[in-house]
C-alpha positions in Angstrom: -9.0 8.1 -2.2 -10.9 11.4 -0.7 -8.7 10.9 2.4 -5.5 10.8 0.6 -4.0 12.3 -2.2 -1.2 9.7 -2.5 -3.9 7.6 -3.9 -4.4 7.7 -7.7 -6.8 4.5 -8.2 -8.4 2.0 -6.6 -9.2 -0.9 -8.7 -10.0 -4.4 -8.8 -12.3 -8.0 -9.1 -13.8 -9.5 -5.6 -10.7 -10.1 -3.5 -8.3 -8.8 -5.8 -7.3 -5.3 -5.4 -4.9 -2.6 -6.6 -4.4 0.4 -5.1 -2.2 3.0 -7.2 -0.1 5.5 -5.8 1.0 8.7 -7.5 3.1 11.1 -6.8 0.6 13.9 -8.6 -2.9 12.9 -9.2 -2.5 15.2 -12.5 0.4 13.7 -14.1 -0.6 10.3 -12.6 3.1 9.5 -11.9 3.5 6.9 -9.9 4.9 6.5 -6.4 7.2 3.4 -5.9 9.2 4.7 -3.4 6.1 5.0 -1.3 4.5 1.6 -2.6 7.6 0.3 -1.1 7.9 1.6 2.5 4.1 1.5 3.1 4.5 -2.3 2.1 7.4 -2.9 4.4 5.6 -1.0 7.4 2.5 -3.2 6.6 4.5 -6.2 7.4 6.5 -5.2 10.1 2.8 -4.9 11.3 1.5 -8.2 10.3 -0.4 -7.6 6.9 1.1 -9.4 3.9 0.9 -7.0 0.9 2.9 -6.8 -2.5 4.0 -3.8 -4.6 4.5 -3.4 -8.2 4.9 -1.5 -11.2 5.6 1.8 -10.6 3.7 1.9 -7.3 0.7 -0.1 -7.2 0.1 -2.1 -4.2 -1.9 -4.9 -4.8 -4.1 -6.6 -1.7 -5.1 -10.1 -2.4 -6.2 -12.0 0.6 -7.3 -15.6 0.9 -10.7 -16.3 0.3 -11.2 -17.7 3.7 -10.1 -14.4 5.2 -12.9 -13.0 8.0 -14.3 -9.7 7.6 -12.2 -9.2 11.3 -9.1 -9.9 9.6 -10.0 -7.4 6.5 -11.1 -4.9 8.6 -7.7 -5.6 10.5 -6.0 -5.5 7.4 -7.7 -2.2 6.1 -6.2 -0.4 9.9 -3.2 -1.5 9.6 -2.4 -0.3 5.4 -4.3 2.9 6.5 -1.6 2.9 10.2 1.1 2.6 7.4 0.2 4.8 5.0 -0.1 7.7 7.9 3.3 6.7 8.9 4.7 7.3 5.3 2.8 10.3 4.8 4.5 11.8 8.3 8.1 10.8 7.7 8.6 7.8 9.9 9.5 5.0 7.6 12.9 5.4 7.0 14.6 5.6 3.5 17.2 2.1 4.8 14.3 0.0 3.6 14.5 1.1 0.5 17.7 -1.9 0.5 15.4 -4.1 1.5 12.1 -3.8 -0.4 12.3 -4.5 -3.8 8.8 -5.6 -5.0 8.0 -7.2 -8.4 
């Protein structure tokens, strides 16, 4: 969250978590539009992730996972939310990605 303001909340039991984006930390608002294309880019990279709501991504990996693989996991959601944040996800996914 200190890194970046996109991120409202981080929340969650074990496993099980949910990250909320906002478009204002204020007006806690939330981002779907983002939630969307940083979910896509996360699996055009490999990582499974949902979105739902208005803008809550929610990371819920097997139990067997290895720390590897989260740490893995954490790189590339971080890769993705950089590339949202610059502009390079573009707004065509937006057909595609339609979340729960």
């Amino acid at each position: 969250m200190k890194n970046y303001e996109l991120i409202g909340d981080v929340r969650g039991l074990g496993l099980s978590i949910g990250i909320d984006l906002v478009k204002d930390r204020i007006t806690k608002e939330g981002a779907r539009e983002a939630a969307a294309k940083i979910c896509y880019r996360c699996w055009e990279k490999g990582v499974i992730i949902i979105f739902l709501g208005d803008g809550v991504l929610r990371f819920q990996p097997p139990l067997v996972i290895t720390c590897d693989e989260i740490d893995k996991a954490i790189d590339v959601i971080e890769e993705s939310m950089k590339d949202y944040l610059a502009g390079n996800i573009p707004d065509e996914i937006l057909e595609t990605a339609k979340g729960w």
